[in-house]
N, C-alpha and C positions, 0 to 999 in steps of 0.2 A: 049583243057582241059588238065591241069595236070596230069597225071594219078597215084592213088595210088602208085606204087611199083615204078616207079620214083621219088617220093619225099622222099618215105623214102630212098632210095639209095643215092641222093642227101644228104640226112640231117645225116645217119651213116659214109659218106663218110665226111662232114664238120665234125662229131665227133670226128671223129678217129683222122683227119689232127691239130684239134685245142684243144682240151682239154680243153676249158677254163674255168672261175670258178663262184662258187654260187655267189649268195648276202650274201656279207660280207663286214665289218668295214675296211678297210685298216687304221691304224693308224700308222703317219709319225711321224717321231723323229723330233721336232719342229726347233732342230739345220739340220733337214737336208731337208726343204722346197722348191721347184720345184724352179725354177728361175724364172716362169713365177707368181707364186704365191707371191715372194717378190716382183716384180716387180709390183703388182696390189694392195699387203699392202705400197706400198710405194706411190702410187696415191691416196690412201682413208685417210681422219683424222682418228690420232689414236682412236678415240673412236664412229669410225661410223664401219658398216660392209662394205663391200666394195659392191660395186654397183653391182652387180649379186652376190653376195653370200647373201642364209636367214640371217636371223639376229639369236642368237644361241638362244634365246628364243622358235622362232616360232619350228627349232628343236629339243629342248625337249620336244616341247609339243606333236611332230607327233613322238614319240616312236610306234616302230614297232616290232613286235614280229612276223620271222617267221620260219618255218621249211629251214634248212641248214644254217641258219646266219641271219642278219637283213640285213638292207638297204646298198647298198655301199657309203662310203662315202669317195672317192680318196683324199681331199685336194686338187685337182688340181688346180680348180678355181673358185669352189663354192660346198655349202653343201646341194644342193638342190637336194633332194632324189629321182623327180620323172626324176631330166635332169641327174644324174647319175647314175640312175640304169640300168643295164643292159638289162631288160625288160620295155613297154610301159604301165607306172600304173599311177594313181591321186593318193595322198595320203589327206585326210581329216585331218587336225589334232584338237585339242581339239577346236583351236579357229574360224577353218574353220568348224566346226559341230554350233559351237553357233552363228555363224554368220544367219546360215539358222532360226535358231530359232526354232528347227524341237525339237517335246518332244522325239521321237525316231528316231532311226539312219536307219530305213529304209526312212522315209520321210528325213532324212539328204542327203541319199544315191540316192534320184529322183532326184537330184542336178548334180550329176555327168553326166560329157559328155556321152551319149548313154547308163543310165541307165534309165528304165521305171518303178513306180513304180503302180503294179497291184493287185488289190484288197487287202486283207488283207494282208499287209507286205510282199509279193511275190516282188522281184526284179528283173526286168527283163532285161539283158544286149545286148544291140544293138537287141531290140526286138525276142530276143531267147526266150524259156520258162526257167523255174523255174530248171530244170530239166539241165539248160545245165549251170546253174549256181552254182556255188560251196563256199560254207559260211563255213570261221573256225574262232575260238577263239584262238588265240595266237597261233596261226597257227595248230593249231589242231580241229581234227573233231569236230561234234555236229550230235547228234541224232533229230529228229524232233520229237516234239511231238502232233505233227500234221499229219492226216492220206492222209492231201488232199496236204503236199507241200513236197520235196525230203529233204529239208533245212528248219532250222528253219525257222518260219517265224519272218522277225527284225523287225517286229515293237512290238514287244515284249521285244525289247531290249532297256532303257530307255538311253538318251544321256550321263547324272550323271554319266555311270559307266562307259565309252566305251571313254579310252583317242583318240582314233585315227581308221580312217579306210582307208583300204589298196584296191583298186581297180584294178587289174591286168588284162589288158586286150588278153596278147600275154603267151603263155604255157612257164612254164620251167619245167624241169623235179624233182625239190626237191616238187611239188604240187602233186598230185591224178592223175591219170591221168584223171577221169572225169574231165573233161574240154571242154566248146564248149565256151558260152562268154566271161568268164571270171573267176575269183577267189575275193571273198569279202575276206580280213582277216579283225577283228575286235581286237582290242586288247584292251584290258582293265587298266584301269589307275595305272599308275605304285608303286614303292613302294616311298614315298615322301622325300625330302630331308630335308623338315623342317615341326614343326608340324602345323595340321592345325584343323579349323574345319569348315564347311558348311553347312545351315540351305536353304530350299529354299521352297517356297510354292507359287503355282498358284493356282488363278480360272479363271474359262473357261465358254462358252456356245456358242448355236448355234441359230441361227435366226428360225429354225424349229421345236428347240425340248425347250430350255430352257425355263424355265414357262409358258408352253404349257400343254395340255391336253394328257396323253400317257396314255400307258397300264401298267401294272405287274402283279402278281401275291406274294404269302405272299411268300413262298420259305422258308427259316429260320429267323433267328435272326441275323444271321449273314452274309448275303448277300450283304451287304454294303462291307464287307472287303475280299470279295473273297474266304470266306470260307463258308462249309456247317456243319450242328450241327448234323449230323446224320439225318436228314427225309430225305435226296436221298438217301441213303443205300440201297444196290439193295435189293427188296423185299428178305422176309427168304425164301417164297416158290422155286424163282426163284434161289437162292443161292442154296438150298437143289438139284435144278434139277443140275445143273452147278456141284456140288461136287458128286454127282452120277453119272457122264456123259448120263445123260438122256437127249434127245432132248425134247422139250417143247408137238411136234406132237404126241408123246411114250407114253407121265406121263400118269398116270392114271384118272380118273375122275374126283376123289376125291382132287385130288394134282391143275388139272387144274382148278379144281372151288375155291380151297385157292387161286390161284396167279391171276383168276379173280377181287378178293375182294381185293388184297394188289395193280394193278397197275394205280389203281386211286385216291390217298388220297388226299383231297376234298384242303389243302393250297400246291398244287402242281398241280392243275390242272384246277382251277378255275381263269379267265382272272378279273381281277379287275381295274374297271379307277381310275387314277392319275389326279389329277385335275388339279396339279402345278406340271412339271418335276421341278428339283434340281438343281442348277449349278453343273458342271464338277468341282473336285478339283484334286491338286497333291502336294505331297511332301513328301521330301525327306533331310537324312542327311546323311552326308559324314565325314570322318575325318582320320587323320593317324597322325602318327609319327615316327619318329626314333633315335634310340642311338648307341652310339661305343660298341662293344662286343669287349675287348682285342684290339691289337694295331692295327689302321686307319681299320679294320673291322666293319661295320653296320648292325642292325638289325631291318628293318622297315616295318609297317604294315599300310593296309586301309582297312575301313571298308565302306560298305555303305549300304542304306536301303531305300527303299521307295515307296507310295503307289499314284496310279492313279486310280480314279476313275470317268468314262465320261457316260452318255445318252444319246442317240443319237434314234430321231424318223425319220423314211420310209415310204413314202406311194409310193407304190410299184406297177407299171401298169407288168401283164404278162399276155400277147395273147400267141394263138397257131390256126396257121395257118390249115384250114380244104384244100381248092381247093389253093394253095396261089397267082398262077397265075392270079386266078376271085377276089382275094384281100376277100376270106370267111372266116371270124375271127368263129372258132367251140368254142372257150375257151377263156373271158373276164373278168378278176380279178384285184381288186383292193389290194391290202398286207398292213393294216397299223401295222407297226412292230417300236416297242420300244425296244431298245437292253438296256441294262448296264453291260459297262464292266468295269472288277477292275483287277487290276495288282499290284502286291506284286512282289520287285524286294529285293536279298540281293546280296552282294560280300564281302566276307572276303580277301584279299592278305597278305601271309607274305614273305618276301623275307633277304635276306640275301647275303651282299656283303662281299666277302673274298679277297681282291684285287682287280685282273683281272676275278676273277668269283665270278658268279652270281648263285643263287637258287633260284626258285620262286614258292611259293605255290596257288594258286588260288582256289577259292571255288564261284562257282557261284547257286543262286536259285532263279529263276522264276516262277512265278502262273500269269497264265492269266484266267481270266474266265470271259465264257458272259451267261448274265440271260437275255434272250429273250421271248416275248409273244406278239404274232399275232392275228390278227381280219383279216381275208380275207370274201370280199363281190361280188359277180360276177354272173357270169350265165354258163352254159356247156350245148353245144349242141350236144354233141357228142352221144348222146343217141338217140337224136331223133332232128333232125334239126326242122319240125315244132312246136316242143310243147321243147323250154328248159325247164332246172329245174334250181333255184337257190341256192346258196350254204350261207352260212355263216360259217368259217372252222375255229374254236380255236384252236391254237398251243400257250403251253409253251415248256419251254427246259433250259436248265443248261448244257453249255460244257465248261470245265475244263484241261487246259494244265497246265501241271508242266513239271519243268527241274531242274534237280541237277545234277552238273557237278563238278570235281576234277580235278586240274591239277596238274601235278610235273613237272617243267622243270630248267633244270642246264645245264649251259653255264660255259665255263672251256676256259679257251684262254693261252694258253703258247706261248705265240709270235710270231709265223710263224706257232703255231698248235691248231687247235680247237678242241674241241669237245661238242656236245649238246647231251644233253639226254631228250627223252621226255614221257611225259605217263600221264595215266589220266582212270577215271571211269566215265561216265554219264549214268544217267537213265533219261527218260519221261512218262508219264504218262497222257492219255487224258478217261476223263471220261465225256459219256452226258447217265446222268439216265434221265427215265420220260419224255421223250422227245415225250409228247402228243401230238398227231392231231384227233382232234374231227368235223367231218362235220355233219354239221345242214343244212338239205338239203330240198326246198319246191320244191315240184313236178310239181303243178301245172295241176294234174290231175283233171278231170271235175267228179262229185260225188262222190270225196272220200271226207270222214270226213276231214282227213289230208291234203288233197293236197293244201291246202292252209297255212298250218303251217309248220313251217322248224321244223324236224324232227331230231331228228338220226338212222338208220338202224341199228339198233341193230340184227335186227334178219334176214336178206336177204331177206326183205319181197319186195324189190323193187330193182328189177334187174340193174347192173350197177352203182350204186349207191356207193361213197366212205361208208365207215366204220371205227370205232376209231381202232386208229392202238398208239401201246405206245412203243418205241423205248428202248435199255438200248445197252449200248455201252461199253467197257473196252480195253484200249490197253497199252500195256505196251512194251518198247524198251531198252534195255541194251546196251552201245556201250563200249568193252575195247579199248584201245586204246595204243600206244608205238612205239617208233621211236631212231633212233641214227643217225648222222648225223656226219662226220670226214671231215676237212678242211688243206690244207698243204697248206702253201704259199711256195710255188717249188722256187721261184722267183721275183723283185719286179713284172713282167708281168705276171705273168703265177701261179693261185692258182687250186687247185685241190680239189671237194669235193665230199664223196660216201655216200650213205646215206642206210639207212633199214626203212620202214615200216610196222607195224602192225595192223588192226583193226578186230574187229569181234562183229558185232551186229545181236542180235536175238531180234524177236518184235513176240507177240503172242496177236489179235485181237479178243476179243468176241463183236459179234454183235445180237442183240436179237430184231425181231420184233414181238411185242404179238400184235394179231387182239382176241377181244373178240368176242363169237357169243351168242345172248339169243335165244333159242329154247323155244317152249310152245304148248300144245294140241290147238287146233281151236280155241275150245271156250274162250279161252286165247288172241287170236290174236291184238284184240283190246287194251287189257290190256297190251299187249307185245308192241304196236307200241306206247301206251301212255308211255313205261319207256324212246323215244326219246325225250319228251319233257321236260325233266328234265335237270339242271346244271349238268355238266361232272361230278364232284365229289360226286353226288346223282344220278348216274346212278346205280352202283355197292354200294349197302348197304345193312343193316343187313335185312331188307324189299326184294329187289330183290332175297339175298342169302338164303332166310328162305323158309318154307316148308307149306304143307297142312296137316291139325289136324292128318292126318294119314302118316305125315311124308313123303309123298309125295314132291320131290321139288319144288317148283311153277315155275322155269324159268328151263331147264336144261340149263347149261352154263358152253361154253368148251372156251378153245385160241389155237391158231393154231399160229404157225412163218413161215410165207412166204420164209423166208431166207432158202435156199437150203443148205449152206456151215455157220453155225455162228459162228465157231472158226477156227480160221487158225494161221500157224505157218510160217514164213518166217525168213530167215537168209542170212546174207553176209559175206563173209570169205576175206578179201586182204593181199596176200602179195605182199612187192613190195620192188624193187632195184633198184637203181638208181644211176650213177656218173653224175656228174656236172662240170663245167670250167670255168672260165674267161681267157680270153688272152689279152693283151694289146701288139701289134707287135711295135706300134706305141704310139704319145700321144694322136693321132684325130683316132685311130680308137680300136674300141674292140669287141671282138665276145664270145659272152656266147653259151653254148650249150650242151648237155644232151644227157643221153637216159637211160630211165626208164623203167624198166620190170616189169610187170603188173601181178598179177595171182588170178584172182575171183571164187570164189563159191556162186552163189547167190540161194535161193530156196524158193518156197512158195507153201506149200499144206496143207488141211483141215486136223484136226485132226479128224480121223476115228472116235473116241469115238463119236462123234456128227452128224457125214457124212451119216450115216444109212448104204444101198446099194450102195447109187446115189454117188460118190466121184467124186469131182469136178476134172478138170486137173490140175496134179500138175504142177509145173514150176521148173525147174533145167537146171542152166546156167551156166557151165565150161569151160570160156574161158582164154587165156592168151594172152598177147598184151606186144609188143614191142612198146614204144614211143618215136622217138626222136624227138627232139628241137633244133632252132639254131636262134640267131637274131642276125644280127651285126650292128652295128653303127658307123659311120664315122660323125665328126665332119668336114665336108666340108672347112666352113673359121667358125673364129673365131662367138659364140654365135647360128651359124647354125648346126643341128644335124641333121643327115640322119639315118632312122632303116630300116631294112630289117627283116622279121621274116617269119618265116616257120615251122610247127608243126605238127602231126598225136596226136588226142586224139581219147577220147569213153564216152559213154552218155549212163551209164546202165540205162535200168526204176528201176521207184520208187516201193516199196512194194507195195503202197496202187492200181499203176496201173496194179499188175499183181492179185492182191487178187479178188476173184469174191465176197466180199458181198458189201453190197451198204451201201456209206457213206451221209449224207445229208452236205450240207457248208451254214452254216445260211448267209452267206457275198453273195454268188451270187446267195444263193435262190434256187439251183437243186442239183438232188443228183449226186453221181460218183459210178460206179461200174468197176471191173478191168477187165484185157485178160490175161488169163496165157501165152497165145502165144506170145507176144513180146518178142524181141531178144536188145541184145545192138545194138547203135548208134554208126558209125564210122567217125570223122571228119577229113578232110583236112584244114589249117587254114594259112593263107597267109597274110600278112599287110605289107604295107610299108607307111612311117610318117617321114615328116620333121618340124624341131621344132626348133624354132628362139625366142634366147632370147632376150629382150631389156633392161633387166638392171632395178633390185628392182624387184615388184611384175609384171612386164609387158613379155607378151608373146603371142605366137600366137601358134599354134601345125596345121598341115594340113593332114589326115590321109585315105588310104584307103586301106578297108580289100575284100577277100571270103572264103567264108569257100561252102565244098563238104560233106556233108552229106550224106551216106548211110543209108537207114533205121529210118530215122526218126521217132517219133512218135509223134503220133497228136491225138488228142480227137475229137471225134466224138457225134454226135445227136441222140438221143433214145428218140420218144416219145410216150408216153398215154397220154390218154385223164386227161388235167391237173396237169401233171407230165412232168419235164422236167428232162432226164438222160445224162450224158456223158461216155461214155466209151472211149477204147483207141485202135489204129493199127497201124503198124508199111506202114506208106508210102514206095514205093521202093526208093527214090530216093529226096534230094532237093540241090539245092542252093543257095546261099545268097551271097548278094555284098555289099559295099555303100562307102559311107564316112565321115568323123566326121573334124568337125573344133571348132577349143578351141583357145579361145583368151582371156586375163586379162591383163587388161590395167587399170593404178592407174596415178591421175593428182593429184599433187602434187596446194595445194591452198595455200599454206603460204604466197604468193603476194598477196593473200586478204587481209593479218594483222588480228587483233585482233581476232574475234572469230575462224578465219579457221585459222589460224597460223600454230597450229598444225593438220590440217585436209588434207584428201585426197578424192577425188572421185573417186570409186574404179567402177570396166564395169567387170563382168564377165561373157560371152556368151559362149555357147557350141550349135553344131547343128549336127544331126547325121540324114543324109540318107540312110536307107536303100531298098535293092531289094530284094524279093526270090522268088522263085519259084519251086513247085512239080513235079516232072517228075512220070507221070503212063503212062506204057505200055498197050496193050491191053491183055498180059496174065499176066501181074503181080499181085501176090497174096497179099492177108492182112487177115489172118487168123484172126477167130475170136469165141466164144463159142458158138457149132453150129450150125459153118460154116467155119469149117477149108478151106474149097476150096472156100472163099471165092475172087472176083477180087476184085481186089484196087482201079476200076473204079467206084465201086458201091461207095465207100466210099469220094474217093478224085477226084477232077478234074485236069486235067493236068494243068498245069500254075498256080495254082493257089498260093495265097502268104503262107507262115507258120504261124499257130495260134500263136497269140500272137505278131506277126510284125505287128509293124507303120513304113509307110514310113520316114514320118518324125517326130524325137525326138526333142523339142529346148527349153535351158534352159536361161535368161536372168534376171541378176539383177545388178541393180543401188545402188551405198551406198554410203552415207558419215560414215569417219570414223576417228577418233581421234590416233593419232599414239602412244599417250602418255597416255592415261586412256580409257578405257574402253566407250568409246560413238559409236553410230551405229545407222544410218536410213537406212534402205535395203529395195527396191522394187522388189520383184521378180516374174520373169513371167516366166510358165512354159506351155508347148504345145504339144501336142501330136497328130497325125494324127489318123482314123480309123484305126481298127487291129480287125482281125479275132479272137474270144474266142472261137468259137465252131464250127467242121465244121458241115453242115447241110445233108450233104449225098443228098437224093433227094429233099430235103427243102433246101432252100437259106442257105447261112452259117448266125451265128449270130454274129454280129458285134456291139463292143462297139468304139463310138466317145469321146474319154478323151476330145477334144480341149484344150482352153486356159483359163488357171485359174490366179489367180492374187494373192499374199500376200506382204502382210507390214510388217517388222518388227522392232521393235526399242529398243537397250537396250543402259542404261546409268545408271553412278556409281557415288551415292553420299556416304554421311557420317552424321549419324545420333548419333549424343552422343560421336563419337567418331569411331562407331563402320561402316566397310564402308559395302554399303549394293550396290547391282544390281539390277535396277527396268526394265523390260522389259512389252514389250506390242506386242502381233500379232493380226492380222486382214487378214485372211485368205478367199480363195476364194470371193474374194470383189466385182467379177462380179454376183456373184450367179452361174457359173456352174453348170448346173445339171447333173444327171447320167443317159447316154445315151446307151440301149444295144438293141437291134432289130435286125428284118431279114426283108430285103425288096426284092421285086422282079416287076419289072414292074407298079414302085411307089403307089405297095401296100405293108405297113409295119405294120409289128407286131411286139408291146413291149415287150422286153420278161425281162429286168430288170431294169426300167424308172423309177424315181425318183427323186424328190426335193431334192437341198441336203444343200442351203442355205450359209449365211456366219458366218462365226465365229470368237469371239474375245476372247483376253486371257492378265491377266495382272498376271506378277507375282514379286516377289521380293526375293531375296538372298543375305542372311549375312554372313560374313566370319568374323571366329575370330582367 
């Protein structure tokens, strides 16, 4: 085994000897062209490209935007950005994203060799988690504003705005240094060279939810469009406690019985059937232009806008295993859940070309929101195994991400010297008010009045028994952001680049769980257990709140918040340095390499005002890391390319995994609660890849990595009776190996004549193996809230794989494709092996089966009036997959997030004028 302090020795010892330099443009003086490059323009007709060089189209279109320079592009013998970059990346570009057909660029992004994509726009690289992957926008940060993913989540991010995406699999040092799979850059479409403009509108639907029978609830008036008209507004009372810093447990009696009566208002909390779900629609428009400022300077802008609105119905199997070895299901639920979600996307760019530089302004705004309402129907035996009770449990909810993000960045080139400057403001914003759960519970006790009618407990009259609980959530995240980046070209071999980074994001989370309680004298009792049979938003009325002729109050009624810690303050401070190199000793061989200086302040503690006595552990993590990087590449014989690469990164936890209050995730249906005790992740990262061109779009790439992780961390199993939790611990020890094989291969049919003349049959496959495995000692620790001396045995088993690893990742589609207008049939198949989501500690781990899903896509361009228009068509999961999550053990299994999830078709059309 490699050992730490020899690789970096190794890799500051390649730094120091070679120098060599960022990703950047080398541009050759046309009179002074390689000999080997006139020699291959003199083999190709003048108005073809030459047979391994892109064609310059497909290269505009994969504009890249990143920190130290953009893509390399030698001239040597082709402009193909991923066979001449210095590092092992795919590059998506505008026409490879519409090819998939994907309405966002995280499902564009399941596409890519050893990318998985998991649950709600989580992207997972060579089965790493979320956590070990790193997403920027024109190569600069992004805040999430999402409390359950490190990175935004992209499928938030519509295809319309995003010209190109950049997948990096091997560390350079001009990146962060969190790094363990990879780096997404995403860059956004550029500023235009002529004017344009773009109309486009889908509809959608699904085999399980579209004119089907769902749920909702009223919500506003304006729910269709992703926005609310003021009835979420967090109650006044609850605001008055918040601007007081009063905890909810403090207020007085009087205060607790006003925010009794505000957190139930009866078109926010009442489940109403849909008789006929809606089709899914989307659309969106786009446009720009540009003009001369003064002489051969331009001045060019895009705009774009647009809104997606989908339905999507669950019926939802989750057990929970009592004995699980004797196969003893204690908790049996069915979930039928109706989401709708709407997304509101805008992007303004203005940009400015003086020459050789460039200014570019960006302005990006996202709203995602989903309006959710559940019926769950089942039984819980957890109280009493011979006698269950049944439940019937109504949940509404409303959660609401926003993003507004600024950028500046200026690119300056003076011929052998660069310089980029970069900076930028984003905020997020995630708000779920009213996020109600009401259990209607029959007991099934033998001579009670009740026990045969589902109830609510309002007033603890029956032991163990859920209770309405009404959730109110606020977080907010600021990230600044700024950078400089200097480039010398020392030589035509040998460029040099040093760079500075800055970021500093503060996120400050309120979390509020109100449990109402109704108390009453005895002879009340029965009148107390009849307010459970009443609709949620007629439990709490002017009736319950009101009093006896002598002013007596007929119910007393307090709220209590279970939350220990409901506001917390977390921050992240980086600075970081970096030089970079390229070296070319040779024409077949070049060696980039790095070393970046890291320095973090990350922190997360409860804010006293709220904390009472009890203050939760805070978290303060001041480390600083040295990271170098080195990959070299030798071009063996001609079209074959050898890499070597070798790296030290770090994998800090996320905010939300060190914050102790509990988040719920409507998408896997359990909550998450954090550890202050987690420490960063240390990785060692090793690949070597050979890659053989064959000339056009044809190639093969053969690849195998490991990476040595220190201190991983992994999510873990916490359960109550009908509740299922994840927390987090820091494993001692993993590994991970595999390898990836990428082929594209285009058959040329013009010997058909007529209709394929200009057609090609395009194969492109990708397959990604991987291994991992845990290493726990028998003293080694996994601190946790407590139970700081807690072992790691308790937690994780030795050998066993890293949550969120499929062995095997594979992605395959078939297309015909028109070389000269716009036509496209694609079959694509994508596959994914079992992988651990949750580990189970003394219960089985839970394992979700993706397997093999199937879609069609097909777009073609006519002309209508004049006016040429895109008509596209998908047909997605065509097998019917369903969604497979369970924990088995001794082929006894329980579901813990099973569901239908059907197939879906989509037609849409786009006009450009």
């Amino acid at each position: 085994m490699l050992t730490r302090t020899r690789l970096a020795g190794l890799l500051l010892l390649t730094t120091s000897l070679t120098l060599p330099s960022v990703l950047h443009a080398q541009d050759m003086p046309q009179d002074e062209a390689p000999a080997d490059t006139e020699a291959l323009e003199a083999e190709a007709p003048q108005d073809e490209a030459a047979p391994d060089e892109a064609p310059a189209e497909d290269l505009q279109s994969a504009d890249v935007s990143l920190p130290g320079g953009g893509i390399i592009v030698t001239g040597r013998r082709n402009r193909d950005p991923a066979r001449n970059s210095g590092q092992v990346l795919s590059v998506l570009s505008e026409a490879d994203i519409a090819r998939t057909g994907e309405g966002d660029i995280a499902g564009a992004l399941g596409r890519v060799s050893g990318l998985s994509l998991v649950g709600n726009g989580r992207v997972f690289v060579r089965g790493l988690g979320d956590r070990y992957s790193l997403a920027l926008l024109n190569g600069l940060p992004l805040p999430s504003p999402e409390p359950l993913s490190r990175v935004v989540p992209l499928d938030i991010f519509p295809t319309s705005v995003i010209a190109s995406s950049l997948v990096q699999k091997t560390y350079s040092a001009n990146f962060p240094g969190e790094f363990g799979g990879g780096v997404i850059n995403l860059t956004t479409k550029a500023i235009p060279t002529e004017d344009f403009l773009t109309l486009s509108f889908t509809g959608s639907g699904d085999t399980e939810t579209t004119f089907q029978n769902g749920l909702t609830y009223f919500g506003s008036n304006l729910d269709t469009f992703g926005f609310d008209n003021g009835n979420r507004d967090f109650p006044t009372a609850l605001q008055a406690l918040i601007a007081d810093g009063t905890r909810i447990n403090d207020a007085s009696t009087a205060a607790q019985r006003e925010l009794a009566g505000q957190i139930m208002p009866l078109n926010l909390v009442t489940l109403q059937k849909n008789d006929v779900l809606p089709m899914n629609f989307s659309a969106s428009i786009t446009g720009g232009g540009s003009f001369e400022v003064g002489d051969g300077n331009y001045l060019g802008i895009i705009a774009t806008a647009g809104i997606t609105n989908t339905w999507r119905n669950r019926n939802v199997t989750s057990q929970q295993f009592g004995d699980a070895e004797a196969g003893q299901i204690l908790f049996d639920s069915q979930n039928f859940i109706t989401d709708n979600k709407v997304l509101v996307n805008g992007l303004i760019g203005v940009g400015l070309d003086i020459g050789e530089h460039t200014i570019r302004w960006t302005n990006l705004y996202i709203r995602d929101t989903l309006k959710t309402a559940r019926l769950a129907t089942g039984t819980d035996s957890f109280t009493d195994v011979a006698r269950p009770f049944d439940f019937q449990t109504q949940q509404t909810g409303w959660f609401e991400r926003q993003l507004m993000d600024s950028q500046l960045v200026a690119e300056f080139n003076f011929d052998r010297f660069e310089l980029d400057l970069r900076g930028g403001y984003a905020r997020t914003d995630r708000e779920a008010p009213y996020n109600a759960i009401v259990p209607y519970i029959r007991t099934n006790i033998p001579n009670d009045p009740f026990g045969n009618l589902f109830v609510v407990d309002v007033g603890a009259l029956v032991g163990g028994t859920e209770r309405i609980q009404v959730g109110f959530e606020d977080l907010t995240e600021e990230l600044w952001f700024g950078g400089a980046d200097v480039t010398l070209e020392v030589t035509d071999k040998l460029s040099l680049t040093a760079g500075y980074s800055y970021s500093d994001t503060a996120r400050r989370s309120l979390s509020f769980i109100i449990r109402p309680l109704v108390g009453s004298s005895a002879e009340f009792t029965t009148a107390l257990r009849a307010l459970g049979l009443r609709q949620p938003g007629q439990i709490f009325n002017e009736a319950t709140l009101g009093s006896l002729p002598d002013g007596t109050p007929l119910f007393n009624i307090t709220v209590s918040d279970p939350t220990p810690f409901p506001v917390f303050d977390a921050a992240l401070t980086i600075h970081a340095g970096y030089g970079l190199a390229r070296y070319r000793p040779t024409d077949r061989l070049s060696i980039e390499a790095g070393l970046r200086y890291e320095d973090g302040l990350q922190s997360a503690a409860p804010d006293p005002t709220f904390g009472g006595t009890n203050l939760a552990n805070p978290t303060l993590i001041a480390n600083d890391y040295f990271l170098p990087s080195a990959t070299i590449t030798w071009e063996a014989i001609d079209d074959l390319q050898l890499r070597l690469s070798a790296s030290q990164t770090i994998a800090r936890p996320q905010f939300r995994e060190l914050v102790e209050q509990t988040y719920f995730d409507p998408e896997s249906n359990r909550r998450f609660r954090g550890n202050p005790f987690l420490q960063d992740s240390e990785l060692i990262n090793l690949e070597a890849r050979a890659e053989y061109y064959m000339g056009g779009p044809n190639r093969v790439s053969l690849a195998g990595f490991y990476k040595e992780i220190e201190n991983p961390i992994e999510n873990f199993l916490i359960t109550a009776p009908g509740i299922i939790e994840t927390s987090y611990a820091n494993a001692p020890k993993a590994e991970l190996y595999g390898g990836e094989l990428d082929v594209a291969y285009g058959i040329d049919l013009a010997d058909w004549g007529s209709f394929f003349e200009t057609k090609q049959f395009l194969i492109l496959a990708n397959y990604t193996y991987t291994q991992s495995s845990i290493s726990v000692g028998p003293t080694d620790l996994a601190p946790i809230p407590g139970a700081t001396g807690q072992l790691a045995n308790q937690l994780f088993d030795n050998g066993a794989p890293l949550v969120g690893q499929s062995d095997h990742v594979a992605n395959i589609s078939f297309g015909i494709e028109d070389t000269d207008k716009v036509q496209q049939l694609t079959l694509l198949f994508n596959y994914a092996s079992e992988r651990v989501t949750l580990r189970g500690g003394a219960l089985p781990d839970v394992v979700e089966d993706p397997g093999l899903t199937i879609d069609l896509v097909a777009r073609s361009e006519v002309k209508l009036g004049g006016v040429p228009l895109e008509l596209s068509f998908e047909a997605r999961n065509l097998t019917g997959r369903d969604n497979f999550e369970f924990q088995a053990i001794n082929g006894n299994r329980a579901e813990i997030n099973t569901f239908d999830v059907g197939t879906s078709f989509a037609i849409g059309v786009k006009a450009e004028f």
